[in-house]
TORPA-461884 format. One record per atom (N, C-alpha, C, CB): x, y, z. Coordinates in steps of 0.05 Angstrom, whole numbers, plus 32768, in hexadecimal, padded with zeros to 4 digits. Each point is the difference from the previous one (the first is absolute). Glycine has a CB too. Layout:
# TORPA-461884
XYZ;...
***
This chain:
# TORPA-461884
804F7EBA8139;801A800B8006;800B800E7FE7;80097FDC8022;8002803F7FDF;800C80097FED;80187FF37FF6;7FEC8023800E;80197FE17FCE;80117FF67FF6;801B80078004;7FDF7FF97FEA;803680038015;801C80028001;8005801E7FF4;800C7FC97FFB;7FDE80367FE6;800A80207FF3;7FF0800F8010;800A7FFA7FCD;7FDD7FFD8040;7FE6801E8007;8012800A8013;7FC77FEF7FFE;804A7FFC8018;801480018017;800C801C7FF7;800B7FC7800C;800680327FE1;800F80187FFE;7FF980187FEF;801F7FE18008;7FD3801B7FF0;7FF280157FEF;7FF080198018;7FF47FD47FD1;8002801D8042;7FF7800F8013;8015800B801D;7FD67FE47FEA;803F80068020;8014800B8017;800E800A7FF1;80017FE58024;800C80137FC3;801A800C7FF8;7FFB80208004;800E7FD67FDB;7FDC80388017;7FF3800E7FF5;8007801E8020;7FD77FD07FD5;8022801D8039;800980098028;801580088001;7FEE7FE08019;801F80117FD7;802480058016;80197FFE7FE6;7FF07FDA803A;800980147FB4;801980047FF2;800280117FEC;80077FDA800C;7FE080267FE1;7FFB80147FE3;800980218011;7FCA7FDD7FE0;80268028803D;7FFF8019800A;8020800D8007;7FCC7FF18012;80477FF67FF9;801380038000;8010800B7FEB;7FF57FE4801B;800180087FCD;801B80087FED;7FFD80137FED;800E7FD78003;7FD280338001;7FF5801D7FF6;801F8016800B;7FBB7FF3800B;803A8009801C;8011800F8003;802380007FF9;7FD78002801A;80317FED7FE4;80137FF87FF5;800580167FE9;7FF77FCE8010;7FFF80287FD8;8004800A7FEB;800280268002;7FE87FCC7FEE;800780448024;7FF480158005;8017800D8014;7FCC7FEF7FF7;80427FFD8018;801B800A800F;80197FFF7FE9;7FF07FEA8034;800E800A7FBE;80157FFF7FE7;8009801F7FF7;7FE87FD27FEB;800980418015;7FFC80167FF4;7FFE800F800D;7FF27FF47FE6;8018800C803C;8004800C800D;801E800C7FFF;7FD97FE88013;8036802C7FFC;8012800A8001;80117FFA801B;7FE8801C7FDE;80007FE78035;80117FF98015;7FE180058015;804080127FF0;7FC07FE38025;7FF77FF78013;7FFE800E801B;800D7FE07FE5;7FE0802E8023;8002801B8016;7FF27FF58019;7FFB802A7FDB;801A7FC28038;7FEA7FF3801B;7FFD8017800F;80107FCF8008;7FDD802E800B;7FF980178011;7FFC7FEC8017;7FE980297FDE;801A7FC28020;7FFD7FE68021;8013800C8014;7FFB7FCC7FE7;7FF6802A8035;8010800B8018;80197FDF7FFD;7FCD80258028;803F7FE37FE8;80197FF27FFD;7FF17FE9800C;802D80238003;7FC87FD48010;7FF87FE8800D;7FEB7FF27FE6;80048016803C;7FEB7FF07FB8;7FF27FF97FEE;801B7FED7FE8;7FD28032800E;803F7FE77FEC;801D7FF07FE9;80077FEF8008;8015801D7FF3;7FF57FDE8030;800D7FF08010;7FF17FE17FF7;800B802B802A;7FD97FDD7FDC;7FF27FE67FFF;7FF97FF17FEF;7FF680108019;800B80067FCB;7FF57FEB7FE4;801C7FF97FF9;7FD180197FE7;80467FFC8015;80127FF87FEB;80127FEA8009;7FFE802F7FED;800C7FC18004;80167FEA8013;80077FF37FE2;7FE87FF0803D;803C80187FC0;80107FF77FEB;7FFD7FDB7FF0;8020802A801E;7FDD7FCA800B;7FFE7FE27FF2;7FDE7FF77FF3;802B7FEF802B;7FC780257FDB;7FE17FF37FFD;7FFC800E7FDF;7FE58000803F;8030800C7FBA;7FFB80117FE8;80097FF07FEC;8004802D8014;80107FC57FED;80147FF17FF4;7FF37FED7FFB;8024800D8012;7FD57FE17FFE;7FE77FEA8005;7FE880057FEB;800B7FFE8036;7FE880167FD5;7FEC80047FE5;800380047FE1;7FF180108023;80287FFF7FE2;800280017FDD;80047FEC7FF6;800F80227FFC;7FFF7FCA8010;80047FE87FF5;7FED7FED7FFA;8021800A8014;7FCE7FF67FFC;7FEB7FF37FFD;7FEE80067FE5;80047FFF8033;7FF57FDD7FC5;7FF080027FE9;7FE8800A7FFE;80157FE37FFA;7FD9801D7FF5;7FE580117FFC;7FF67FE98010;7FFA801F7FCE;80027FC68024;7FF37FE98009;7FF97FFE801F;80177FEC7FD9;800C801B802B;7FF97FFB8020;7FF480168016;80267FE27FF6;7FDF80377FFC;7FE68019800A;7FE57FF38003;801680277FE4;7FDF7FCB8004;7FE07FF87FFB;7FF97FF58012;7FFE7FFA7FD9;80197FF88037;7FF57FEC801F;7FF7800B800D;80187FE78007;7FF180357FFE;7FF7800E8016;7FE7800C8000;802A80058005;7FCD80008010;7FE4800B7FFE;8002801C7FF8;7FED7FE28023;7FF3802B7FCF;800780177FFA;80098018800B;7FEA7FED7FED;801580168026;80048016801E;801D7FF97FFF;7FD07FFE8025;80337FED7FDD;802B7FFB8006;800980037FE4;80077FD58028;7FF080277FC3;801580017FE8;800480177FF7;7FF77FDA7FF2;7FE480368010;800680197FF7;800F80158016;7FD87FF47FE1;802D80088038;801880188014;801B7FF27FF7;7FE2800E8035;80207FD77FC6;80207FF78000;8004800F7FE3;80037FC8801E;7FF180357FCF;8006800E7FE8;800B801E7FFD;7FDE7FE17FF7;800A802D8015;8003801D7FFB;801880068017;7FCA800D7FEE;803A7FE58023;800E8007801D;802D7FF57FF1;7FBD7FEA8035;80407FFE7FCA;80137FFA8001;80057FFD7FDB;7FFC7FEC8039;7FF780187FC1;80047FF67FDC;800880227FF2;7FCE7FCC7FFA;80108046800C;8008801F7FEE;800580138017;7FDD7FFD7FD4;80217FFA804B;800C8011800B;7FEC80218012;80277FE47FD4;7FC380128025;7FEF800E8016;80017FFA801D;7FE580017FDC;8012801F802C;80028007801B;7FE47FE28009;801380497FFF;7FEE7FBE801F;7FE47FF28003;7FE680148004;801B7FD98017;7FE580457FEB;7FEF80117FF8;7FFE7FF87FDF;800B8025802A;80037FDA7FC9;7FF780037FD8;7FF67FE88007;8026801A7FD6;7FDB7FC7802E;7FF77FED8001;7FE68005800B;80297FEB8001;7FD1801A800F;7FE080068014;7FF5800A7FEB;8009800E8034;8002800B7FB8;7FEA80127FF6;80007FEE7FDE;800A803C8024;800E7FA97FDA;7FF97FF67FE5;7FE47FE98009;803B80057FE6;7FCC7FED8032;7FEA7FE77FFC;7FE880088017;80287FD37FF1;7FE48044801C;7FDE80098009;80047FF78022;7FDC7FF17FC9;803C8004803F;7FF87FFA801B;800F80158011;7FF77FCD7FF8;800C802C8022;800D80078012;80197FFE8006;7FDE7FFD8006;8032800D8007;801F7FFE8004;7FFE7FE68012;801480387FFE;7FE87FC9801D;7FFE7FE4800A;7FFE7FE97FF3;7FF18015801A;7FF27FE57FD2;80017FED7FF6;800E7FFC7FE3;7FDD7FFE801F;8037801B7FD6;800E7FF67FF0;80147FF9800B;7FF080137FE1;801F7FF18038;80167FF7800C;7FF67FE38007;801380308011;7FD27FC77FF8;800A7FE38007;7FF67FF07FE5;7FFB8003803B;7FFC80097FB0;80017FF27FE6;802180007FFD;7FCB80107FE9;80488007800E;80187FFA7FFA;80107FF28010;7FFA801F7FEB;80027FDC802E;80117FE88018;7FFA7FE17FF3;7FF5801F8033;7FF07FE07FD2;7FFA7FE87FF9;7FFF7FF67FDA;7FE680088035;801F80047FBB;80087FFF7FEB;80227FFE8001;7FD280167FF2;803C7FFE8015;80157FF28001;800C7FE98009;7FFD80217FFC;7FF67FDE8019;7FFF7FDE8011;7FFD7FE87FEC;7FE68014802A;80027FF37FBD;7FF87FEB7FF9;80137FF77FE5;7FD1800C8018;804180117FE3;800D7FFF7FE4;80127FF48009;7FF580257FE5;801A7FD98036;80147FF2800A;7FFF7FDF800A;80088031800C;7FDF7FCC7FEC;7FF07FEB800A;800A7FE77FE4;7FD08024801E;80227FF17FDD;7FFD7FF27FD3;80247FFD7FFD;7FC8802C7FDC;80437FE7802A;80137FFD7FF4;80117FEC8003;7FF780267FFE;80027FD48018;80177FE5800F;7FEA7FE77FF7;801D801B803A;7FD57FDC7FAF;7FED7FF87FFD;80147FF17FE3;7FD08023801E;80297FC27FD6;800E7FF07FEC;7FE980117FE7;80177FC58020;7FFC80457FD0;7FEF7FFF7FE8;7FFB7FF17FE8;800780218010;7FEA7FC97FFB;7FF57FEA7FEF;7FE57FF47FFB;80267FFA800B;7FCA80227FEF;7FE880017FFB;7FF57FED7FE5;8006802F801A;7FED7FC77FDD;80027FF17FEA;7FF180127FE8;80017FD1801F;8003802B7FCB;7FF280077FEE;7FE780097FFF;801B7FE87FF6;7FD3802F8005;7FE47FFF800A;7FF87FED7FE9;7FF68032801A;7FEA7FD17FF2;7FF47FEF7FE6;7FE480118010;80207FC27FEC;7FC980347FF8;7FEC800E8005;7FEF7FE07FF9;800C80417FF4;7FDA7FC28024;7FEA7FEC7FF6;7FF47FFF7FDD;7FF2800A8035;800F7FE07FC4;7FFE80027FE9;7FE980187FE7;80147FCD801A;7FDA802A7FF3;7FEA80177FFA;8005801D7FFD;7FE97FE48017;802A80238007;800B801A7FF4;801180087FEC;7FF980028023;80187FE47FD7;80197FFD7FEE;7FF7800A7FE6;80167FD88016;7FD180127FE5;7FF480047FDC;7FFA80138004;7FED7FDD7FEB;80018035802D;7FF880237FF1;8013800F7FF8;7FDF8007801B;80377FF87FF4;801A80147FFB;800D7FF77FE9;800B8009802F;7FFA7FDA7FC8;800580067FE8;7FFA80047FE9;800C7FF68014;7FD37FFF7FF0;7FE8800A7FF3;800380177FF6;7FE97FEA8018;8014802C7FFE;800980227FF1;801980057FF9;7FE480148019;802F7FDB7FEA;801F80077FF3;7FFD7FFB7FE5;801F7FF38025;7FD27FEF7FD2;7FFC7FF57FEB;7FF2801A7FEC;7FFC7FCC801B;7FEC80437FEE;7FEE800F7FE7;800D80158009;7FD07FED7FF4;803F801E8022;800B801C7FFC;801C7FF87FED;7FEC80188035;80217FCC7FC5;801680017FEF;7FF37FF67FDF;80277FF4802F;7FC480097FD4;7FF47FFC7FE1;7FF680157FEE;7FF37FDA8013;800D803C8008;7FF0801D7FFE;7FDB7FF67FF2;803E80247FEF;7FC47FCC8022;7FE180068004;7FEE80088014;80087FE67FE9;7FF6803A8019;7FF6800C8012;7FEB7FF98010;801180177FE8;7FDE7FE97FFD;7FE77FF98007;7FFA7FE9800E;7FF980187FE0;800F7FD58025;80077FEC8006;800F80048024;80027FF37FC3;80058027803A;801080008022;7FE780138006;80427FFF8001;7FB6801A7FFF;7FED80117FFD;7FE97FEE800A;8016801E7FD9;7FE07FC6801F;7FE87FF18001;80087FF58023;7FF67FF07FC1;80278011804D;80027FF78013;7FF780128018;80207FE57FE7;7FDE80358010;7FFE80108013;7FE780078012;8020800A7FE4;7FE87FF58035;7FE280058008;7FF580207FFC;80077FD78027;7FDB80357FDA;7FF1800F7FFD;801C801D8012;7FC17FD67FFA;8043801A801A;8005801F8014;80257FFE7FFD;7FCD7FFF8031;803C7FF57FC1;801D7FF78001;800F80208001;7FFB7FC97FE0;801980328034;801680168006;801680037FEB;7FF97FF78030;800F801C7FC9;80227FFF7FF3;80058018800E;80047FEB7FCB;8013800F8035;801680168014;801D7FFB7FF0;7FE87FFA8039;801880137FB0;802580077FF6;800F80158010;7FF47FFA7FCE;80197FF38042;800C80138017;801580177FFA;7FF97FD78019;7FFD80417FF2;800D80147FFE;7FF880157FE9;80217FE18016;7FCA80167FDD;7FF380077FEC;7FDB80008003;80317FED7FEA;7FC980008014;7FE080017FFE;7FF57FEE8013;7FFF800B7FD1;7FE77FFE802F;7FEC7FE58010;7FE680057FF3;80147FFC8035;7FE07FF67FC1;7FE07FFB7FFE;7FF07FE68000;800880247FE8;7FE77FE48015;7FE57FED8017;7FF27FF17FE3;7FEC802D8036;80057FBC7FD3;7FEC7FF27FEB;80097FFB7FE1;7FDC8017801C;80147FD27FE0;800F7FF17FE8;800880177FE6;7FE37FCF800D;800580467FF8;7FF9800F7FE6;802680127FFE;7FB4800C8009;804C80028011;8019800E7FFC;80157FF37FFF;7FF0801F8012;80107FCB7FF0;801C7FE88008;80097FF77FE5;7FED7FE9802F;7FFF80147FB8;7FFC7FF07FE4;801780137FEF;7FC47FEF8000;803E80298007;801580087FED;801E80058003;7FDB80107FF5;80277FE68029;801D7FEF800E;80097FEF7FE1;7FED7FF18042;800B80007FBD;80017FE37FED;801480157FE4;7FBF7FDA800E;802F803A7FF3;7FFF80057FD9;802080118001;7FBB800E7FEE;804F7FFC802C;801C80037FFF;80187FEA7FFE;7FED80248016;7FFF7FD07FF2;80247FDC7FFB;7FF27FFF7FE9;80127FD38030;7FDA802B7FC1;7FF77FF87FE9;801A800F7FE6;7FC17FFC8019;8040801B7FEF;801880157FF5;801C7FF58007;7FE2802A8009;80207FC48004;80137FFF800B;800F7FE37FFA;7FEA8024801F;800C7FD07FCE;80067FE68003;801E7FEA800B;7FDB80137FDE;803E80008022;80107FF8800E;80027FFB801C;800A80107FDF;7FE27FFA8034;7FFD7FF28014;7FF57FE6800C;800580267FFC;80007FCA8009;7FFB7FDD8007;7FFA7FFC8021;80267FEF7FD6;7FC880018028;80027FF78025;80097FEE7FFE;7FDE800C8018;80317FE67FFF;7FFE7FE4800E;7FEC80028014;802F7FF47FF9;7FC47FF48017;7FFD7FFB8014;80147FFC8014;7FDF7FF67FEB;80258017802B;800F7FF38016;7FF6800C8020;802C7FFA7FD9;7FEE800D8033;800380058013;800B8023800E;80027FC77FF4;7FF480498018;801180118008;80027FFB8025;7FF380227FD0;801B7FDD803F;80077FF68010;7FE57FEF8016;802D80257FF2;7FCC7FC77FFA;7FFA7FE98004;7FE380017FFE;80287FF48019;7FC8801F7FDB;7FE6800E7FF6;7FF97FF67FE3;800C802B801B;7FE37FD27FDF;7FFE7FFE7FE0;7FFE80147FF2;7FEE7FDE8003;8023802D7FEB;7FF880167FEE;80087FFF7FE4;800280188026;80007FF27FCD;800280047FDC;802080047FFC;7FCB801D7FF4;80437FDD8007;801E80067FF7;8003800A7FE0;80107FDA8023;7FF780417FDA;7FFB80107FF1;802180067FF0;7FCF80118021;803F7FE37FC7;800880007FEE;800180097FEA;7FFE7FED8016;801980227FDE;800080097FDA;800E7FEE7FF6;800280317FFE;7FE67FCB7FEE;80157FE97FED;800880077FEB;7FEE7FE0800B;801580347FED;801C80147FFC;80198001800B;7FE380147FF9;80227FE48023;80118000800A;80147FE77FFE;7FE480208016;80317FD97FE4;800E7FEF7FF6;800B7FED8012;8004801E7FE1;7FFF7FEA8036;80027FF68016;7FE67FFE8019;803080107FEF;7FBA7FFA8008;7FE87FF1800C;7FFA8005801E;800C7FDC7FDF;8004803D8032;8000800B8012;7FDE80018009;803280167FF1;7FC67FEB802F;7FE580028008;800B801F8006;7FE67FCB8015;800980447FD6;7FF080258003;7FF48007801E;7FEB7FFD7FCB;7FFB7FF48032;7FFA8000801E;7FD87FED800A;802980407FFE;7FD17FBD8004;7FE87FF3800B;7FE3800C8007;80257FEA800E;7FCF7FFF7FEA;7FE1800B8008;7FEF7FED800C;8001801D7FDB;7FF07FED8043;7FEE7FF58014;7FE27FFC7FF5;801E80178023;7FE27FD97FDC;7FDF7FF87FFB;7FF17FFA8016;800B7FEC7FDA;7FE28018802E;7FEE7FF68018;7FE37FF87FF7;801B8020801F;7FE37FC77FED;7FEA7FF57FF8;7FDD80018007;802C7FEC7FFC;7FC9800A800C;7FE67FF5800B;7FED7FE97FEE;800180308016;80107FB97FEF;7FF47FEB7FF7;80097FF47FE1;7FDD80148021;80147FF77FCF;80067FFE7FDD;800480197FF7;7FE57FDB7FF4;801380458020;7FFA80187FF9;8028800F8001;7FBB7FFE8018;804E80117FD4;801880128008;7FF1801B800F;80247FEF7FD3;7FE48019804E;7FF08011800A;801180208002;7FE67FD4801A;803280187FE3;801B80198000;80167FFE7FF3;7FF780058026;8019800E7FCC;801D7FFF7FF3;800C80168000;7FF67FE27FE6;802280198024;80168013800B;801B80017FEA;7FF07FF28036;800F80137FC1;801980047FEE;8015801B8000;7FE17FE37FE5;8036800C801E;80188010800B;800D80107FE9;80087FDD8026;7FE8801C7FBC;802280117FF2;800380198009;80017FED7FD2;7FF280268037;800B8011800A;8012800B8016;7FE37FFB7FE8;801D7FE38024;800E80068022;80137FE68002;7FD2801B801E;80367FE57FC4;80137FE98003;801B7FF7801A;7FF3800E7FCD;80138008804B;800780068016;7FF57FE1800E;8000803D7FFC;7FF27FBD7FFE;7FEE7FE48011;80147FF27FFF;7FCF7FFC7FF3;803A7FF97FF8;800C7FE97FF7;801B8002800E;7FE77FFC7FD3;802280198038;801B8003800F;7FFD7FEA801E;8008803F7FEC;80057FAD8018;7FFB7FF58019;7FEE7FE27FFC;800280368015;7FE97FD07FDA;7FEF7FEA8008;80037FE57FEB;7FDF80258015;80197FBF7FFE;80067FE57FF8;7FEE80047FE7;80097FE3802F;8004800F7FB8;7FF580057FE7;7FFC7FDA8002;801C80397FE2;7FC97FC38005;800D7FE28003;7FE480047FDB;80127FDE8051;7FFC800B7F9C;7FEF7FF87FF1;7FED7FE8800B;802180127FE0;7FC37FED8017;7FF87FED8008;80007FE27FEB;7FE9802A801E;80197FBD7FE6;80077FF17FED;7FEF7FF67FF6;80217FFB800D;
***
């Protein structure tokens, strides 16, 4: 069974990162030119289901499956037709209409739901690797994190770069190496394990923004790091891990 991070490292990747791409990419828009027949507007747009979503936390998006979170997002969150939706995740108008029914259904579901989820925690084994690499990425011993990586390991600095295998991945490292004011914690981003990313320069000790690790076993197979799309952190359950 995949881990809690591979979980999101792989659906998020579906429905929410694609979302808040677009997000960011509507920011810089001016204004908005529908061309929908009126019965198509009739059917997506609705004041109370709009209200509802924005409100809603990141966390509680993640419940949803990927097909419902990603139309409730783009639909009721940035505001696409359900033609721009079809042509962002690739399906059909039909089945984004009964993804966005039954997603809204389910956000209304959650919502009337007690929020008293408990603390995550991770099986122990996973615990020591993650803090394992917090430990030599805060000692700045590279080589030492570098030795964790498997042969084919992914990085993806979002919004910026991606490359493949340990060889191109090794000089990731040698920019925090420059950088030494940045610090991890281990913790939580809405209820995932990831890197909590800190300047300790900063006097008040504010979280900058986070980084996804994904595993396979003892091997790091993937890492996602957000400083460039610090936008993540808007919405989602933050937690240190203890």
């Amino acid at each position: 069974m995949a881990s809690p991070t591979t979980r999101l490292w792989t659906s998020s990747a579906d429905g929410r990162h694609a979302a808040l791409d677009f997000l960011r990419r509507r920011a810089r828009e001016e204004a908005r030119h529908a061309t929908e027949d009126l019965d198509m507007i009739a059917d997506v747009r609705n004041p109370v289901a709009d209200r509802q979503s924005a409100a809603t936390s990141l966390r509680t998006f993640m419940r949803l499956p990927v097909s419902q979170r990603s139309s409730v997002i783009l639909c009721d969150v940035l505001g696409h037709s359900l033609q721009e939706i079809c042509e962002i995740v690739g399906g059909s108008v039909p089945a984004v209409k009964a993804a966005l029914q039954r997603g809204r259904s389910r956000l209304r579901a959650l919502a009337a739901e007690a929020d008293d989820a408990p603390v995550p925690a991770l099986p122990e084994p996973e615990r020591t690797r993650l803090k394992t690499y917090v430990e030599h990425f805060n000692a700045h011993d590279f080589d030492a994190v570098r030795a964790m990586l498997a042969e084919d390991v992914r990085l993806e600095v979002v919004n910026r770069v991606r490359v493949d295998g340990k060889k191109n991945v090794a000089p990731y490292f040698s920019n925090y190496a420059a950088r030494p004011h940045w610090r991890f914690m281990a913790g939580f981003v809405d209820r995932c394990p990831a890197l909590l990313v800190y300047d300790a320069d900063d006097p008040d000790q504010r979280l900058k923004y986070f980084v996804l690790v994904a595993w396979a076993g003892e091997w790091v197979i993937g890492i996602r790091d957000f400083f460039s799309a610090r936008y993540a952190m808007d919405g989602a359950e933050i937690a240190v891990m203890d």
